[in-house]
N, C-alpha and C positions, 0 to 999 in steps of 0.2 A: 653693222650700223646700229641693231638696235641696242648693242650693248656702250658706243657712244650717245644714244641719244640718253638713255638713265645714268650713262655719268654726267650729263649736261643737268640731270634733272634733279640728281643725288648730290650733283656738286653745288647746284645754284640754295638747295636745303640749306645744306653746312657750312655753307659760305653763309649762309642769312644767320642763323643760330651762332657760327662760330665769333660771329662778327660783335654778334650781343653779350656773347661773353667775355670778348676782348677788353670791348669798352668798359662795361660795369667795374672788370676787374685793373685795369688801367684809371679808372677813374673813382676807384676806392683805392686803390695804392698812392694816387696825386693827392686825395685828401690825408691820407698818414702821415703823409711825407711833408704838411704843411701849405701844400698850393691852395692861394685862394682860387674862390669857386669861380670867377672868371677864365680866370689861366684853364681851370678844369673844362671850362663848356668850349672854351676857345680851339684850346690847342688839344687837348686832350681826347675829349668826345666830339668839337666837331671836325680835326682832322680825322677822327678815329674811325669815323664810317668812311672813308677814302682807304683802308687799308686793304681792302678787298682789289681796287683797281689798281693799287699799286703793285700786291702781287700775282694777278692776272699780267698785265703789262708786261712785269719783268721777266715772268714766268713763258711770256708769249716772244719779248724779244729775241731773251736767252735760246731759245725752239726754233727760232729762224721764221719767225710768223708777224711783220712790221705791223701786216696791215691789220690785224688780231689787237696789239698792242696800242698804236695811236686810234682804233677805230674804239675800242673798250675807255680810251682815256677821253677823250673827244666826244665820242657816245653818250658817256655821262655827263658831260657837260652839259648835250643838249637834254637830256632824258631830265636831269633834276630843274632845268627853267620849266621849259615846256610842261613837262608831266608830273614833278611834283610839285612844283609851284603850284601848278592849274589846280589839282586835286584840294593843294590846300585851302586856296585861297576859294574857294568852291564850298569849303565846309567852314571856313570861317575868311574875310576879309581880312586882308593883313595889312597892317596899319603898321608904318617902319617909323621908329622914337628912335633908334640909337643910334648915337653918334657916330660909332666905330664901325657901325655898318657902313655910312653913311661916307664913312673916310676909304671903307675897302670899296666901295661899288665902282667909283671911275675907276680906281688901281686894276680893278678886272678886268674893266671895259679897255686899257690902255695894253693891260697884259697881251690879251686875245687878238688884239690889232698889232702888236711886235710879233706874236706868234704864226705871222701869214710871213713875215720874212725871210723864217727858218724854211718852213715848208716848200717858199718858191725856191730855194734850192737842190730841191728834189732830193733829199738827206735830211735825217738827223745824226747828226756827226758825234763823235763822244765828247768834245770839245763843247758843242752845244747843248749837251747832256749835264755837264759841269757849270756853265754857264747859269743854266736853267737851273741846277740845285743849289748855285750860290746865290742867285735872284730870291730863289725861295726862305734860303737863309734868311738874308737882309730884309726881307718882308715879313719875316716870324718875328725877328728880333721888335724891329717899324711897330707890326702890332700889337704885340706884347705891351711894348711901354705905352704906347697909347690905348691899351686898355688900363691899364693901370693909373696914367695920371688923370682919366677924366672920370671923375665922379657924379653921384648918383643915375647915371649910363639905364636905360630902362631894358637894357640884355644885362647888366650886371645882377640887376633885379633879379627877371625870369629866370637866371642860372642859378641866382641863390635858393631859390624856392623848388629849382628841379633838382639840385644834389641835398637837400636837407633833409633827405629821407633819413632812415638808418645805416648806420655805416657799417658794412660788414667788415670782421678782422683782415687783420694783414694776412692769416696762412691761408685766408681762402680767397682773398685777393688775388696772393699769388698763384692761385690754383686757378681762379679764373682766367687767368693772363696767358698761362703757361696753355690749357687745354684749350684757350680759344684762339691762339696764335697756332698751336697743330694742327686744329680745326682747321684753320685756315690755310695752311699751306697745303691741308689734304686737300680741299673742296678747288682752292685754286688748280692747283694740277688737274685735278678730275675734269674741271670745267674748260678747262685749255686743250686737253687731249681730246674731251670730245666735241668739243665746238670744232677744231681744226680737221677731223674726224669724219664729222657730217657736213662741211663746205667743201670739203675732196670727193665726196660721197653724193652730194649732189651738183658739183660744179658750180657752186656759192664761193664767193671770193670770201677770205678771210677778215677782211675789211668790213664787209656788210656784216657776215657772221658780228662783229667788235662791236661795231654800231647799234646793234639792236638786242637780243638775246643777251651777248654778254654785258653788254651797259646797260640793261633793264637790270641783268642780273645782282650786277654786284651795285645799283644804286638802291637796291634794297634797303640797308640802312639807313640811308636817309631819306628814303620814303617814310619808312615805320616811323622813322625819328620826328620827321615834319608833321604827319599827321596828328602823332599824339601832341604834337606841341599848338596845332591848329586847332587840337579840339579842346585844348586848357587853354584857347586863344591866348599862349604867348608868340607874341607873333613874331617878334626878334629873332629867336629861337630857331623860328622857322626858317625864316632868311636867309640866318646867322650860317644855319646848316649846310644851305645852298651853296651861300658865296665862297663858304670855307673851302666846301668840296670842291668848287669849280676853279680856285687858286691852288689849289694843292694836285689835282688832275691835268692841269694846264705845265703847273713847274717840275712837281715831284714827281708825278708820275708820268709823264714823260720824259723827264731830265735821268732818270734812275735807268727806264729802261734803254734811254739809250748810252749811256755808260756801261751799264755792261752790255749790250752790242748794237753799233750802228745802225738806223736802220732808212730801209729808202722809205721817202714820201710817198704812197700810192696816187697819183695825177689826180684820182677823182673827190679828192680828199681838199683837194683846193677849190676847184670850181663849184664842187658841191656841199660838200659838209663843215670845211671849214665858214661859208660865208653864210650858212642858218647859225651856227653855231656865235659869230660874230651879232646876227640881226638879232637874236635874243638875248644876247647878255647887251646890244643897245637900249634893247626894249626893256631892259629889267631896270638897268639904270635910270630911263626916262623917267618909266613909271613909280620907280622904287627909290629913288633919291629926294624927289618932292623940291621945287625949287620954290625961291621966296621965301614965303611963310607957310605954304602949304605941304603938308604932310605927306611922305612919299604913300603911298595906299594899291595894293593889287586886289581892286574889288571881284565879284565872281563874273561878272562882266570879263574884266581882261584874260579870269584865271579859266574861261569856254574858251577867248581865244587862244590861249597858250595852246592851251587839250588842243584844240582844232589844230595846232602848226606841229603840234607830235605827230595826232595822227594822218593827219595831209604828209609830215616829212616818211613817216613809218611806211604808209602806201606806195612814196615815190619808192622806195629802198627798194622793197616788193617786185614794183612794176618793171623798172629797171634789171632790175636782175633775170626773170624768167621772159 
């Protein structure tokens, strides 16, 4: 056991690190290659801290581990409202300007509410797997061009001013893509063998194990990513990170891994974690849409409660288990 608990601890590392190599270098290859710097924050960087749960996921399907896979993809869903929101918005308020956020919020909120229908049939089928990553399609495509036709967007902004740095070359670009992508497939497997490792090892369901440990783990990236963007108060950014990850965790990384293999619904997964999971992306929308004329805004007020529905959800997990 102790030699899966240091791959849990070795994996969650290299998985953070590999992850920041990934993107850098994915997102200096998007600029050589001519992508505006929307496309780059959009698709690029902020699907690009989701790659972690995508290879955990599939990595956990493929293993015959469901409840590992939707508990890790589902996890982070709640892990980045609840816990990186709060933290953000705790170091600085976040004030939502952009439009295209403002177009994805209900689409998540609508997403998250079709995805309890999958569930009640106690399966993810490959068929719903396909479904789910042509959903995803058609919503890459959907936002793509509505990032593009709506201008002066105040995320078009904050993303020009965060990729403006210095552009490193294409050979080390590719260097970075390449070693942060190995990184990544190492850290993943390390961190799936021993997560699955130490919930056989103490009689913890694989689910919880997903839920917490591994969804803390791989929403690293967009913790680091949110906070730096909360503390240069771009607050889009912040959001932007959020909503990306938790459309991309919802379609892609659960549509991928159940393609390549089926997997059952764990029961507790509906009654319990799907419907927190559903109450904060309402409450995000509420708050974070801003209706009228009023400004969506997650002051540090809401972002205690957020923190407070982590660690209230984090203890039931806890309690329930032992």
């Amino acid at each position: 056991m102790t030699i899966a608990v240091l791959a849990i601890i070795g994996g969650l590392v290299l998985l953070f690190w590999s992850a920041d190599r990934f993107i850098d270098g994915a997102a200096a290859g998007a600029k050589h290659a001519g992508m505006s710097p929307l496309l780059i924050g959009m698709v690029v960087v902020g699907f690009g801290t989701s790659v972690p749960e995508l290879l955990v996921s599939g990595l956990s399907a493929w293993q015959g581990a469901p409840g590992l896979a939707l508990g890790n993809a589902y996890g982070s869903n709640i892990t980045n409202i609840a816990l990186i929101l709060g933290v953000a918005a705790l170091i600085s308020p976040i004030t939502v300007c952009s439009k295209v956020l403002k177009r994805e919020l209900p689409i998540l909120s609508m997403i998250t509410f079709l995805s309890l229908a999958m569930l009640l049939g106690g399966a993810v089928t490959r068929l719903d797997g396909i479904m789910l990553l042509l959903a995803f399609a058609v919503l890459m495509v959907w936002t793509v061009r509505q990032g593009l036709k709506t201008r002066n967007d105040k995320l078009k902004t904050e993303v020009k001013q965060e990729t403006s740095g210095k552009l490193i070359s294409v050979r080390l670009s590719i260097i970075l893509l390449i070693v942060g992508l190995a990184g990544l497939l190492v850290s993943s497997r390390a961190l799936v063998w021993g997560s699955v490792k130490v919930a056989h090892s103490l009689g913890i369901s694989d689910l919880v194990i997903g839920l917490t440990i591994v969804a803390l783990g791989t929403s690293l990236p967009e913790l680091a990513s949110s906070i730096s963007a909360a503390r240069k108060k771009q607050h889009d950014i912040a959001l932007g990170n959020v909503v990306g990850s938790n459309l991309f965790n919802t379609l892609a990384v659960v549509g991928t891994a159940a393609v390549i293999k089926p997997m059952a619904v764990p029961r507790e997964i509906v009654w319990r974690d799907w419907p927190i999971m559903f109450m904060l992306t309402i409450s995000l929308f509420v708050i974070g849409y801003g209706f009228k004329k009023r400004l969506g805004r997650i002051n540090r007020y809401e972002g205690t409660l957020l923190l407070t529905a982590y660690v209230a959800y984090t203890a039931w997990l806890i309690y329930s288990t032992f």
